[in-house]
Structure formats: structure tokens, C-alpha cells
ZADO-1210 file (C-alpha; in nm, 4 decimals, padded with zeros to 6 digits):
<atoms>
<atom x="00.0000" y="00.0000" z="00.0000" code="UNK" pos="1"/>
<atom x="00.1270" y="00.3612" z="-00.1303" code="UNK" pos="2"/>
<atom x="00.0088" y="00.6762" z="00.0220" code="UNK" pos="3"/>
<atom x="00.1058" y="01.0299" z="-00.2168" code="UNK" pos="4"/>
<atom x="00.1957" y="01.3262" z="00.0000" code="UNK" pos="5"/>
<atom x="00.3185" y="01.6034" z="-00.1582" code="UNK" pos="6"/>
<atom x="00.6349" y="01.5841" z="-00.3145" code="UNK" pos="7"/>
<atom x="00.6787" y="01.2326" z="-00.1322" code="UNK" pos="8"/>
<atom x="00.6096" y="00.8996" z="-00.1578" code="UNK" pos="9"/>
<atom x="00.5617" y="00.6797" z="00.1254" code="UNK" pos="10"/>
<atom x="00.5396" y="00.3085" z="00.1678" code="UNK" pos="11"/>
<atom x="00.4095" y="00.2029" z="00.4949" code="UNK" pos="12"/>
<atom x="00.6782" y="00.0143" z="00.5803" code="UNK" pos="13"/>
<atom x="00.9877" y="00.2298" z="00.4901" code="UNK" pos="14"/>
<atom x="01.0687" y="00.6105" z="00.5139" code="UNK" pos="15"/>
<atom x="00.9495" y="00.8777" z="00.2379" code="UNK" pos="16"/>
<atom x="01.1265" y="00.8760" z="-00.0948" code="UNK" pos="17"/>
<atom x="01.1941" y="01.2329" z="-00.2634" code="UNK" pos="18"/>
<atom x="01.0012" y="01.2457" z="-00.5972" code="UNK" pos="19"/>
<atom x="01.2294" y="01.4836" z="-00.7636" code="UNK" pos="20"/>
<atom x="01.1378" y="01.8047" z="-00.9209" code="UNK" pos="21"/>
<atom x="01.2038" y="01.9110" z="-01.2711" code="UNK" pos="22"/>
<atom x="01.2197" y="02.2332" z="-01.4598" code="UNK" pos="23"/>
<atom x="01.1502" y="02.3260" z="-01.7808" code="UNK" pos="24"/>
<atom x="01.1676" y="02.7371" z="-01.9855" code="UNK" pos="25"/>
<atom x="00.9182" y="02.7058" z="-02.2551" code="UNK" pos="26"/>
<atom x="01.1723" y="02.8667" z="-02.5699" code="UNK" pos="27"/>
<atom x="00.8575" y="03.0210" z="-02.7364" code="UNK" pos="28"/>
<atom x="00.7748" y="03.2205" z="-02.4424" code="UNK" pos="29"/>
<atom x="01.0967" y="03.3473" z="-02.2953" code="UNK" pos="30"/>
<atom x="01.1935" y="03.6941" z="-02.3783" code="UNK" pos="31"/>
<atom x="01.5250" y="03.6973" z="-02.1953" code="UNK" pos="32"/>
<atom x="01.3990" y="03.9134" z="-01.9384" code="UNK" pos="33"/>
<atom x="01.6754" y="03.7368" z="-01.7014" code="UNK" pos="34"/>
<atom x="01.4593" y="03.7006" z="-01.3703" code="UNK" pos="35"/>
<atom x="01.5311" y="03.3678" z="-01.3322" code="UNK" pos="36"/>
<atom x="01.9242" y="03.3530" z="-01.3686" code="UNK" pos="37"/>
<atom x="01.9381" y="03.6247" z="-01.0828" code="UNK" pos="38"/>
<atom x="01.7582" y="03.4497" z="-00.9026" code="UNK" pos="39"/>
<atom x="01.8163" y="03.0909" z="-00.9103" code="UNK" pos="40"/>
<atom x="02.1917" y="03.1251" z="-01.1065" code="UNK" pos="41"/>
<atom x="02.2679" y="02.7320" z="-01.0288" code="UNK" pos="42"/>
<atom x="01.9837" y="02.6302" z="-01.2130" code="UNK" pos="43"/>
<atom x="01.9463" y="02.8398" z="-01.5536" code="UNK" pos="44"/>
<atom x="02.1909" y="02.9569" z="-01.8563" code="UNK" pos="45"/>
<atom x="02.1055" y="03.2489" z="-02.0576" code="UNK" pos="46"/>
<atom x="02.1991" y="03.2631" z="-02.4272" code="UNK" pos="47"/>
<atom x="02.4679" y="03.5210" z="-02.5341" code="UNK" pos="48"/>
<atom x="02.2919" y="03.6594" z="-02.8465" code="UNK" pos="49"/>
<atom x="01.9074" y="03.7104" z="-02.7219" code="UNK" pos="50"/>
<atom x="01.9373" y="03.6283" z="-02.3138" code="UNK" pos="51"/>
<atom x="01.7124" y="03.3359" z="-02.3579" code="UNK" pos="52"/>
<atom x="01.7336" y="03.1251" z="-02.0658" code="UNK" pos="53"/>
<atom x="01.7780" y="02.7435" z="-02.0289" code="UNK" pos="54"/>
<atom x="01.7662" y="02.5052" z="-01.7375" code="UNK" pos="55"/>
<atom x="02.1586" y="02.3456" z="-01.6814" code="UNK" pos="56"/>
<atom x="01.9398" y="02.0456" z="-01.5979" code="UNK" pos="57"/>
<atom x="01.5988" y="01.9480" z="-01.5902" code="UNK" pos="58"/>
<atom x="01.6002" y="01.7427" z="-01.2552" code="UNK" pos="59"/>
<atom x="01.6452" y="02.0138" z="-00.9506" code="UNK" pos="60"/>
<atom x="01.8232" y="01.9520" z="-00.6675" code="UNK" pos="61"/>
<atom x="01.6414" y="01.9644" z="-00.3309" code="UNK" pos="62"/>
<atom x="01.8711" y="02.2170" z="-00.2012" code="UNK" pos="63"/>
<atom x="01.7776" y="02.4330" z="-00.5606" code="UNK" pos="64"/>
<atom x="01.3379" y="02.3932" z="-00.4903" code="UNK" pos="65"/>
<atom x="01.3006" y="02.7282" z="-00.3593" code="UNK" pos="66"/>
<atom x="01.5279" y="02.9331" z="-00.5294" code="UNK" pos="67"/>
<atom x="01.3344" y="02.7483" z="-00.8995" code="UNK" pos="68"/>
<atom x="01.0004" y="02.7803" z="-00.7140" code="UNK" pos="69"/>
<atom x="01.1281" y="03.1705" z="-00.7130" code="UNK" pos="70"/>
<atom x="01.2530" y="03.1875" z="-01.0794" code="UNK" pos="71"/>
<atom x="00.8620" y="03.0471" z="-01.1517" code="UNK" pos="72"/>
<atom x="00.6627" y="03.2304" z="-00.9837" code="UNK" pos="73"/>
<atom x="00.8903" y="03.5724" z="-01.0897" code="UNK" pos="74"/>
<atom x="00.8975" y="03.4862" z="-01.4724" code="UNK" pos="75"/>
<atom x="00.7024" y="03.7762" z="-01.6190" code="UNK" pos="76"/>
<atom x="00.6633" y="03.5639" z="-01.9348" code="UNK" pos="77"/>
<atom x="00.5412" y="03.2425" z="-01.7131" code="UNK" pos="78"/>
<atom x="00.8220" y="03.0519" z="-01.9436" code="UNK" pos="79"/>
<atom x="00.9365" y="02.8466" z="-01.6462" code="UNK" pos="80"/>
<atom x="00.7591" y="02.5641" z="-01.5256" code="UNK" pos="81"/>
<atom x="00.8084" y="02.2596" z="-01.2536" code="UNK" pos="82"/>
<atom x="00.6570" y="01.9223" z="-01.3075" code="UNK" pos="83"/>
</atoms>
């Protein structure tokens, strides 16, 4: 028997695993507006011609949630998302 909380997943029997978190910048909607580079500059590239930003991965490191949950939520464009 599984039970979902969250972010977790937890078997009665052991402790919770991490599900991790990924990121994504939707190309078509970012318009370099940088936000997310300031604020989470671990987790996203910008290109050098048009400031276009990138994830350096997709899978974010637990220590890296709130900083991406920032860059999200900041993104004028709503570019960024977390799945």
C-alpha cells in the first residue's frame, strides 16, 4: 500500500522517498527578461545573443526547490515551469 503526499512517496513500511522536481523554460515564451538567472543562477543559462534562458538540468536539486520555485513564480513571461 502507497500513500502520495506532496512531493513524497511513502510506503508504509519504509521512510518517504523524494520524488524529484524538474524544470523546464518554454523557448517560445521566454523573452530573456533574465529574472530567473538572478535568481536561481545554479539552475538556468542564458543565451549570449538574445538572453534566452535554459535550465543546466531538468532534474532540480532539493537544495535548488526554492530558489526554482522563485525563478517560476517571478517569470514575467510564465516561461518556467516545474513538473
Amino acid at each position: 500500500m502507497h500513500y502520495r503526499l506532496s512531493r513524497h512517496v511513502i510506503n508504509r513500511f519504509s521512510k518517504p522517498e523524494r520524488i524529484a522536481v524538474k524544470v523546464r523554460v518554454d523557448q517560445e515564451r521566454c523573452q530573456g527578461h533574465t529574472l530567473c538567472a538572478m535568481i536561481a543562477p545554479e539552475m538556468f543559462e542564458l543565451d549570449d545573443v538574445d538572453g534566452h534562458s535554459t535550465p543546466v538540468r531538468e532534474d532540480v536539486p532539493p537544495e535548488q526547490e526554492n530558489a526554482v520555485t522563485e525563478a517560476v513564480q517571478s517569470c514575467p513571461e510564465r516561461a518556467i515551469s516545474t513538473f
